[in-house]
C-alpha positions as CSV (number, residue, x, y, z in Angstrom):
1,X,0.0,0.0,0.0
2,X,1.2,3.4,-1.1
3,X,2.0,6.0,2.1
4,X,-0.9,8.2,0.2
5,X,-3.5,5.0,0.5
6,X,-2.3,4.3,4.4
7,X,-3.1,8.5,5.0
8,X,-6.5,8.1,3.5
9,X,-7.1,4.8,5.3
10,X,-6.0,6.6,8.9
11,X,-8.5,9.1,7.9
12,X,-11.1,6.7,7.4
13,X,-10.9,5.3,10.8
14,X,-11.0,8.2,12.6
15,X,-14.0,8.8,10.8
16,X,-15.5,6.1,11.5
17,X,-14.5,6.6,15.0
18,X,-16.1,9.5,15.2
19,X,-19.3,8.3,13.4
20,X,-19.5,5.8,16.6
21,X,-19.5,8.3,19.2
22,X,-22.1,10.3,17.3
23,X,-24.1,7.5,17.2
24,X,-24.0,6.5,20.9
25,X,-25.1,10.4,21.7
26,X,-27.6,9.7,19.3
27,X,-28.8,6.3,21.0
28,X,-28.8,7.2,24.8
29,X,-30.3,6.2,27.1
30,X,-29.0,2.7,26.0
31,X,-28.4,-0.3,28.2
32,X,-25.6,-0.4,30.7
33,X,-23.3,-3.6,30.6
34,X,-24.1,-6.1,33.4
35,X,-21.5,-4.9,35.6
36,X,-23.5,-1.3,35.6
37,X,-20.7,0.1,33.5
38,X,-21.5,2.8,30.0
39,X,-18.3,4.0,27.8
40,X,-16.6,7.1,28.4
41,X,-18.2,10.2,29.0
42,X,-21.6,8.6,29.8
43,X,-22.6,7.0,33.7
44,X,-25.5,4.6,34.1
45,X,-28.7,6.2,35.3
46,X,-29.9,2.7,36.9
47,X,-32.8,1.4,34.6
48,X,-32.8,4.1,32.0
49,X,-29.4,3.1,31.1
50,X,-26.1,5.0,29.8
51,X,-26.4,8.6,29.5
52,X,-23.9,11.5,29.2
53,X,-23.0,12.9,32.6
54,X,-24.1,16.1,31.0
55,X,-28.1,14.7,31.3
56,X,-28.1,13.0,34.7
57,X,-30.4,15.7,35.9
58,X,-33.0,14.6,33.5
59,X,-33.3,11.0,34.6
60,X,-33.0,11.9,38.7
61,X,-34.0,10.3,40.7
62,X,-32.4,6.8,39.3
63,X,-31.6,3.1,41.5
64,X,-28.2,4.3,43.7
65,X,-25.4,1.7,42.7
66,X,-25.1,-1.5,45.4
67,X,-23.5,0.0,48.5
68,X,-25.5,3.2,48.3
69,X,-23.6,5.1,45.9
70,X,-24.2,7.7,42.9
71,X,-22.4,8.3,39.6
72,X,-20.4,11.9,40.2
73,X,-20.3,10.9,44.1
74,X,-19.8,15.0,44.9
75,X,-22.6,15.9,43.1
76,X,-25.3,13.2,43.2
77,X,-26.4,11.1,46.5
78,X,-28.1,8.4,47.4
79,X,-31.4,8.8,49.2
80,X,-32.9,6.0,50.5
81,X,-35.8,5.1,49.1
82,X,-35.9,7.2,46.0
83,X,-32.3,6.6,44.6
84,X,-29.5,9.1,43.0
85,X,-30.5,12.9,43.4
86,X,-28.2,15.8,42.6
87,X,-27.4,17.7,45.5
88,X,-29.3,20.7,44.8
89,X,-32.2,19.0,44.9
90,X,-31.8,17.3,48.3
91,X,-34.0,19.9,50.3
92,X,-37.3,18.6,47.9
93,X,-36.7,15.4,49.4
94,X,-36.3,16.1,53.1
95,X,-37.4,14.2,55.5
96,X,-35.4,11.5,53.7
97,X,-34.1,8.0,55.6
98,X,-30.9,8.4,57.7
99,X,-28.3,6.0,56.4
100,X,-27.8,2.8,58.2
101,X,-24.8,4.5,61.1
102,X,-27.0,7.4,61.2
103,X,-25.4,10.1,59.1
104,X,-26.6,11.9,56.4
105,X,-25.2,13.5,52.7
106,X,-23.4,16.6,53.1
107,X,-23.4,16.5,57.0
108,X,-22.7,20.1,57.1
109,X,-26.2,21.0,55.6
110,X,-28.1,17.6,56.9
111,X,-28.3,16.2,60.5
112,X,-30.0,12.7,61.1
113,X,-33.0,13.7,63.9
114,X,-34.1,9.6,64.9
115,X,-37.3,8.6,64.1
116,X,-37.7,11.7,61.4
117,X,-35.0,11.2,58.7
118,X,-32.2,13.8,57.5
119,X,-33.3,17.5,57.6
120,X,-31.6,20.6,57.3
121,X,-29.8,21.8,60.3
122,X,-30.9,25.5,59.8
123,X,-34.9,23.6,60.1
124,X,-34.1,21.5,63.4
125,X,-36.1,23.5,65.4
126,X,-39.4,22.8,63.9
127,X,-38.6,18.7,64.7
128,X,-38.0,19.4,68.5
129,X,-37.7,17.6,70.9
130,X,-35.8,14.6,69.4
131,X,-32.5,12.3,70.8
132,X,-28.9,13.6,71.4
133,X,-27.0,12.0,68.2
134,X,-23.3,10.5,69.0
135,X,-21.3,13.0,71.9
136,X,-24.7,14.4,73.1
137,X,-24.5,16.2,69.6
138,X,-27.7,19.0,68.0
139,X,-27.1,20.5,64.6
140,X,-27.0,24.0,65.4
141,X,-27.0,26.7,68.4
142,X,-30.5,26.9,68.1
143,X,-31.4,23.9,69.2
144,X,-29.0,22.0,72.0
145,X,-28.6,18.8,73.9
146,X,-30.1,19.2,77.2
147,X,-28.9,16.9,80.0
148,X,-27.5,14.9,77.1
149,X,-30.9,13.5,76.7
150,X,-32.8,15.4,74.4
151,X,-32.2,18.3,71.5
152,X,-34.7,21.0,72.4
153,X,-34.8,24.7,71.2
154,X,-32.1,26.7,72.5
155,X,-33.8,28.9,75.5
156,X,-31.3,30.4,78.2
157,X,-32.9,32.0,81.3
158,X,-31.9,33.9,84.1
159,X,-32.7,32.8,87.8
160,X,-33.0,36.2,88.6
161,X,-35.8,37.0,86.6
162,X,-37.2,33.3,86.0
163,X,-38.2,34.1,82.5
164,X,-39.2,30.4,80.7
165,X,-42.3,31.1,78.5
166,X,-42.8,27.2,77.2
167,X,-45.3,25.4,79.3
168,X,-43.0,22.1,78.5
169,X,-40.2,23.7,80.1
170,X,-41.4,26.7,82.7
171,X,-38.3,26.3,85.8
172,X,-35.1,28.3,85.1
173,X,-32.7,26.0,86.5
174,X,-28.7,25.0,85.6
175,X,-28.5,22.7,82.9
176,X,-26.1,21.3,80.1
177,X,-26.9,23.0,77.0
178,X,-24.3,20.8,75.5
179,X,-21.2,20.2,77.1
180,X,-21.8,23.5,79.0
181,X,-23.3,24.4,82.0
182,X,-25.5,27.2,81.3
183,X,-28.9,28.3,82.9
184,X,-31.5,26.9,80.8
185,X,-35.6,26.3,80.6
186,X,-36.3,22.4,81.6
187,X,-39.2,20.9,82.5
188,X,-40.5,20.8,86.3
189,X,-40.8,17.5,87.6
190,X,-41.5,18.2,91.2
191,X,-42.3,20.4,93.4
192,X,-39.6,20.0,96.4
193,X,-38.2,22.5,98.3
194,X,-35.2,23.9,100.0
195,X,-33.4,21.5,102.6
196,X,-36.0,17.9,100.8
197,X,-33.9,14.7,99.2
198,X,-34.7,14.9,95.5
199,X,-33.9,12.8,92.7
200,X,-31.9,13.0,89.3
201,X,-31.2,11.5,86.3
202,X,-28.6,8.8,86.3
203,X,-26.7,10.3,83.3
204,X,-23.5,12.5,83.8
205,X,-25.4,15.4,82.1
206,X,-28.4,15.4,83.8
207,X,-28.0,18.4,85.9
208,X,-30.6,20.2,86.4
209,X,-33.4,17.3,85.6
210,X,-34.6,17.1,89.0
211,X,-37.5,17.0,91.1
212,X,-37.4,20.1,92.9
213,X,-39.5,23.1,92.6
214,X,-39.0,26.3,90.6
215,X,-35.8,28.2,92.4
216,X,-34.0,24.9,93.7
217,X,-31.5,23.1,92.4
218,X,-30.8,18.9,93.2
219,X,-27.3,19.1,94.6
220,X,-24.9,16.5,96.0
221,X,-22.0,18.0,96.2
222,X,-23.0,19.9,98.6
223,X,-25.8,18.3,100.2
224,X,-25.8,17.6,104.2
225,X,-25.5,14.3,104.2
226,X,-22.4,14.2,101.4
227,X,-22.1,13.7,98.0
228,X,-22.2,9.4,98.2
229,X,-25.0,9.2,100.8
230,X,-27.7,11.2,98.4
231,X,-28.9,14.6,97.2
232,X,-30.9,17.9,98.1
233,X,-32.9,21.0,96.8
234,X,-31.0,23.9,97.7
235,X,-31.8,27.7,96.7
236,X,-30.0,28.8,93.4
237,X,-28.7,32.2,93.6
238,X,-26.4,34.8,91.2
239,X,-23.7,37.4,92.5
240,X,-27.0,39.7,91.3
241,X,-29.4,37.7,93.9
242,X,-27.5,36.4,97.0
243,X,-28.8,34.6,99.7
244,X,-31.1,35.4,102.2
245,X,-29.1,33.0,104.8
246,X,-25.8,31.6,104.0
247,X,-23.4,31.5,101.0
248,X,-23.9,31.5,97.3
249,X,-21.3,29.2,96.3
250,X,-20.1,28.0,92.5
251,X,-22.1,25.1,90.7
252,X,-21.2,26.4,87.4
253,X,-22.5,28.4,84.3
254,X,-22.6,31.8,86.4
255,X,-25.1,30.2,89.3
256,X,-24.5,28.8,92.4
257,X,-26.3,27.3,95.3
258,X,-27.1,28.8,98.7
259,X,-25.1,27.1,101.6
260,X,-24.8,27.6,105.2
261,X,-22.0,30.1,105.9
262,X,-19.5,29.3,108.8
263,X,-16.5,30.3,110.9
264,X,-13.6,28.4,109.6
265,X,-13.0,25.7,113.4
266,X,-16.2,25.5,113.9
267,X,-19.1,22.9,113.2
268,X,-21.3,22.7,110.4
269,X,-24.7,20.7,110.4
270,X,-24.8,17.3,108.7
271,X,-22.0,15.6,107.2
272,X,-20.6,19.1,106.1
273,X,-16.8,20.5,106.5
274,X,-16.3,24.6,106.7
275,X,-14.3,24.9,103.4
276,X,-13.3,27.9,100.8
277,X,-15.5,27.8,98.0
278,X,-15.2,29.7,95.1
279,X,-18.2,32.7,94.4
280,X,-21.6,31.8,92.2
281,X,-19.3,33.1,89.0
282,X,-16.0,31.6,89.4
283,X,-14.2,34.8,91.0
284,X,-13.7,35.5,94.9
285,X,-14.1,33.1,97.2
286,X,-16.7,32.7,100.3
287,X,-16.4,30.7,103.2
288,X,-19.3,27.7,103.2
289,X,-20.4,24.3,104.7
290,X,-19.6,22.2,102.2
291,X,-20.1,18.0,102.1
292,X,-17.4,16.1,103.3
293,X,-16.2,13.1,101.0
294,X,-13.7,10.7,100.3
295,X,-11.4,12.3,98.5
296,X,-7.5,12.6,99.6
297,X,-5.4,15.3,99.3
298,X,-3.9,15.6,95.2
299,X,-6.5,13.7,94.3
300,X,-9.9,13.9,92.2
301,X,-13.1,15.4,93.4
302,X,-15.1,13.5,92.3
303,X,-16.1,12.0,95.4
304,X,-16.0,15.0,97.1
305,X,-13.0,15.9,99.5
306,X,-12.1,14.5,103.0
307,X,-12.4,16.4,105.8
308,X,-10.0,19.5,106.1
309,X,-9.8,19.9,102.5
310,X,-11.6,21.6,99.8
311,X,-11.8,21.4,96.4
312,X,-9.5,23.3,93.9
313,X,-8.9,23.9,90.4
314,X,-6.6,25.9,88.4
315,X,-6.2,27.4,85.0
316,X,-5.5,24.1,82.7
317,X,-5.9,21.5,85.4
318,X,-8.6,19.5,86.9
319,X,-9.7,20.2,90.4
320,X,-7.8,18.8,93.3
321,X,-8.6,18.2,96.4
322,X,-6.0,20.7,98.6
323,X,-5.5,21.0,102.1
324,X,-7.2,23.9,103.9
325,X,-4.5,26.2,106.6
326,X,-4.9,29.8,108.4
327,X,-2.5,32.2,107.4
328,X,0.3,32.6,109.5
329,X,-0.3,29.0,111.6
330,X,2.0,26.2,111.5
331,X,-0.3,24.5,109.7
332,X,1.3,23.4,106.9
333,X,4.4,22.7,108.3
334,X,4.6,18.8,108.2
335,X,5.8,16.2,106.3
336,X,2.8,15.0,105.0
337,X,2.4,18.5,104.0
338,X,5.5,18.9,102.0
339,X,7.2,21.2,105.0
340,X,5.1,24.5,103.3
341,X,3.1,27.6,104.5
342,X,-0.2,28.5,103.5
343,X,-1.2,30.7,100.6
344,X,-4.1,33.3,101.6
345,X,-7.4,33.3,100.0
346,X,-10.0,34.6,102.0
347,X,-10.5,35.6,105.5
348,X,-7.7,34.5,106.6
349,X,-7.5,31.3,105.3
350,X,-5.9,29.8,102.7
351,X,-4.2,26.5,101.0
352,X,-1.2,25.0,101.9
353,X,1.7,24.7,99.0
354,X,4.6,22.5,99.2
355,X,8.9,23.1,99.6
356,X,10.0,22.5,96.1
357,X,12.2,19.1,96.5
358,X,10.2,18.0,99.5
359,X,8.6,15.2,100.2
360,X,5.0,14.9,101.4
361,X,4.5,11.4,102.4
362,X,2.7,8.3,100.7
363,X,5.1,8.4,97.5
364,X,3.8,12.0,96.8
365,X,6.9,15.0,96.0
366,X,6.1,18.9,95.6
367,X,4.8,19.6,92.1
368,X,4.3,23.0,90.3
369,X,0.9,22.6,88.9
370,X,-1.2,25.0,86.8
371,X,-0.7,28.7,85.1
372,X,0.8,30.7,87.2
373,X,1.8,27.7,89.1
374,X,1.2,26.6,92.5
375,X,3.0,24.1,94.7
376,X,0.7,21.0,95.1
377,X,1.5,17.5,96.8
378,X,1.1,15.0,94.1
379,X,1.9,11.2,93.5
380,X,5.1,10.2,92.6
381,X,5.1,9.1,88.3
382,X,7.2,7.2,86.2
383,X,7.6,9.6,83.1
384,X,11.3,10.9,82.7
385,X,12.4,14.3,81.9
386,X,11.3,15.2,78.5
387,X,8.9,12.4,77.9
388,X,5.3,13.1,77.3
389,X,3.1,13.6,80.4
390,X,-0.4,14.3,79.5
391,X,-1.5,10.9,80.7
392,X,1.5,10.2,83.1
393,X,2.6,11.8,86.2
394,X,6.2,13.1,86.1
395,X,9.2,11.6,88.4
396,X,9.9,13.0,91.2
397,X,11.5,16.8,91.0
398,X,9.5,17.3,87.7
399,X,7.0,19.2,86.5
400,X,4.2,18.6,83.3
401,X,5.2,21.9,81.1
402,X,3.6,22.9,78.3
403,X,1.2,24.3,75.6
404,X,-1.7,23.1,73.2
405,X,1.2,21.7,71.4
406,X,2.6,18.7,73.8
407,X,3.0,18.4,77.5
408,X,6.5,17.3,78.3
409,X,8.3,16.4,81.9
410,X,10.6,19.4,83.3
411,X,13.2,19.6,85.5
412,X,12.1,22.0,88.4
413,X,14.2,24.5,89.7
414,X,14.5,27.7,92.5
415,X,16.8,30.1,94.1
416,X,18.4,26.7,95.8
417,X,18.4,24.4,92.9
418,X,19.5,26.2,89.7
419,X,19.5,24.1,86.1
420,X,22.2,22.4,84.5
421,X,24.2,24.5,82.2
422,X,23.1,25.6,79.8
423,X,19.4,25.4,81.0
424,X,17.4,28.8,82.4
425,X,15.3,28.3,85.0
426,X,11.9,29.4,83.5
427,X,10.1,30.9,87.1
428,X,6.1,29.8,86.2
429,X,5.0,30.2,89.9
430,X,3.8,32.9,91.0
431,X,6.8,34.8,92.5
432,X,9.7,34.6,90.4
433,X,12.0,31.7,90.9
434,X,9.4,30.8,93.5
435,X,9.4,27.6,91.2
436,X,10.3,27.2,87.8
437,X,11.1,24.4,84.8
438,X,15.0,24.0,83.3
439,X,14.5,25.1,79.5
C-alpha cells in the first residue's frame, strides 16, 4: 500500500471513530453492561441506562449503585428510598431515611433527627424535641442537647428574673446545654423544696433534671448528708441575687447554690466541713459548709474531698482536692504536708503549698501545677524528663510543662536548685524563681 493509501485509510478510521461516538449520543439512554458500567463520558442512570453525565439531571432520581452510591459521588447522593438525586435537589426530598450509622449526605447542611430522617440543620427546630446523636451532639445553636438527653430549642434564662415562656419547660434551672453548663428552661418535675432529698437523672449530664420546685437546684455535692450518701434542693442564687441566709457558692455556668456560711473551726450541720468555696461566677471566694467526702489530698473530686480539705482547680488543670491552713499557723508545716506555708485566699484562710524538693508522704513530691503555678502535693510518676506527660505523672522533682502543642516532663528548679548548664530556669510560679522548669 502506497503511504498516500495508508493516510487516506487513517483518515477513514477516525472517521468512523467519530461516526460511533455520534451514534451513541444519538442512541442514549441505551443499556448499561451487566456490571452497571457505560463508555466514556456517559454513567448509568440505573434502569434508564447509559447517559452523558451532562443529562443526569434529566433522569433523577435513578436506583443508587449497590452500596449506596451515585455516579459523580460529589454531586449526586443516594437517598434512601428514591435513589441518586443531585445535590441541589436534596432539600425537595427532606425528611429523607438516615443511612444505616446514622449520618446523612453533606453533613454540614443535613443532621440525622431519629425517628424523622435527615433534615436541614438550619430547620431542626421545627422537629424538637428529638435524641442527642453521637457526643450528646444538636445541629446547630438553636437547638442544643439538654442533659444529654434530648435536643430541644435553645432557651437560656436567668434565675434572677425566671423568664421560661414554654409550658413544657417553665423552671429556670442550671442545665447542660451541650457540654456546658449554662442556665437553661427544663421541665418541672416536682415540686420539692429547700433543705427535701430529690432525685436526678442517672446520666453525667443530667444536671438540672430534678425534682425540685421552681428556684431549687438537686445538689450533691454539697448536700448535708455528702455527696455518696444522696442529694438535696437547695436555693440557686447569682452574685446579682444572694442569699437570704448563707453563702452562694459555684455550681457552674454563672449560678451557684445557697449554703450555710460558717467560721472556719467551727461545726457545720450534717455531714458538712467549713471549706473555701469559690463565688456563684467563678471569681472570689466565700467561706461555706460544704459536704465532706472521700477524696484525699492531690486527688480527684469526684467524690468530694475528706475532711479538712476543699476542692480546687486551676487554669488548665482538673480540680484537686487541697488541704485547707490559716494564714500565718504552723499548719502546713509537716511532712505529709510537703514542709510548706499557706497561701491566703479569703479571710484568713488559705491552702497549703509545698517546699519544692520535699517530700510529702505516701510516695507524693512537691509539684508545680497550673498557670501561674502553684505548689501541690502530688503522687510520685514514672515519666522521665522530656517524655510526654499528658496521661502520666512526672518523676519526682518534675513538673508537666507545656502548651496546646505537647506536654512534656521538666526539670524543676528555685533560688536553691538552679539548672544544668546551659538550662534557664523558667520561674512559672507565682513569685519569680518561686518555682520554675529547666528550659
Amino acid at each position: 500500500m502506497t503511504a498516500r493509501r495508508r493516510l487516506w485509510a487513517a483518515f477513514g478510521f477516525l472517521a468512523a471513530f467519530a461516526a460511533c461516538e455520534v451514534d451513541l449520543a444519538s442512541m442514549e439512554p441505551f443499556p448499561c453492561a451487566a456490571d452497571g458500567t457505560c463508555p466514556k463520558t456517559f454513567e448509568c442512570a440505573g434502569k434508564f441506562g447509559c447517559v452523558s453525565t451532562d443529562q443526569l439531571d434529566l433522569y433523577t432520581p435513578f436506583s443508587c449503585k449497590d452500596g449506596g452510591t451515585c455516579p459523580l459521588p460529589d454531586t449526586y447522593f443516594c437517598v434512601g428510598g428514591r435513589g441518586c438525586v443531585n445535590q441541589a435537589d436534596l432539600d425537595s426530598y427532606t425528611p429523607f431515611p438516615c443511612r444505616a450509622d446514622g449520618s446523612c449526605p453533606v453533613p454540614e447542611t443535613y443532621f440525622c433527627v431519629a425517628g424523622v430522617g435527615c433534615v436541614r440543620k438550619d430547620r431542626a427546630a421545627e422537629y424538637v424535641p428529638f435524641a442527642c446523636g453521637g457526643g450528646s451532639s444538636c445541629p446547630n445553636g438553636s437547638v442544643v442537647c439538654l442533659s444529654g438527653e434530648q435536643c430541644v430549642a435553645n432557651e437560656p434564662c436567668s434565675i434572677a428574673t425566671a423568664n421560661c415562656s414554654d409550658p413544657q419547660r417553665p423552671k429556670c434551672s442550671l442545665a447542660y446545654a451541650g457540654a456546658t453548663l449554662a442556665q437553661q428552661c427544663v421541665p418541672r418535675t416536682g415540686f420539692r423544696g429547700a433543705g427535701e432529698s430529690c432525685q436526678r437523672g442517672g446520666m453525667v449530664l443530667s444536671s438540672g433534671r430534678d425534682d425540685c420546685d421552681f428556684g431549687f437546684y438537686c445538689s450533691g455535692y454539697y448536700s448535708s448528708t455528702g455527696p455518696d450518701s444522696g442529694f438535696e434542693c437547695l436555693s440557686l442564687c447569682d452574685r446579682a441575687t444572694g442569699c437570704q441566709t448563707g453563702s452562694c457558692a459555684e455550681l457552674g455556668g454563672g449560678v451557684g447554690a445557697c449554703v450555710p456560711g460558717c467560721t472556719p473551726g467551727q461545726p457545720c450541720p450534717g455531714a458538712r466541713d467549713c471549706k473555701l468555696a469559690r463565688g456563684p461566677d467563678g471569681t472570689g471566694m466565700v467561706l461555706a459548709c460544704q459536704s465532706t467526702g472521700t477524696g484525699v489530698e492531690s486527688s480527684g473530686c469526684g467524690s468530694g474531698c475528706a475532711r479538712g480539705l476543699a476542692c480546687w482547680s486551676m487554669e488548665g488543670e482538673a480540680a484537686v482536692c487541697r488541704r485547707i491552713c490559716r494564714v500565718g499557723s504552723s499548719d502546713c508545716q509537716t511532712p505529709d504536708a510537703g514542709s510548706g506555708t499557706c497561701r491566703s485566699v479569703q479571710s484568713g484562710q488559705g491552702l497549703c503549698e509545698c517546699e519544692l524538693f520535699k517530700d510529702c508522704g505516701g510516695d507524693r513530691a512537691c509539684t508545680l501545677l497550673g498557670k501561674p503555678a502553684q505548689r501541690v502535693c502530688r503522687p510520685i510518676g514514672t515519666a522521665a524528663i522530656a517524655q510526654r506527660c499528658e496521661s502520666a505523672a512526672c518523676i519526682r522533682d518534675a513538673a508537666c510543662y507545656g502548651s496546646a502543642g505537647g506536654y512534656f516532663c521538666r526539670r524543676q528548679c528555685d533560688r536553691t536548685h538552679p539548672c544544668p548548664a546551659p538550662a534557664k530556669c523558667l520561674g512559672i510560679a507565682g513569685v519569680p524563681l518561686d518555682g520554675g522548669v529547666c528550659l
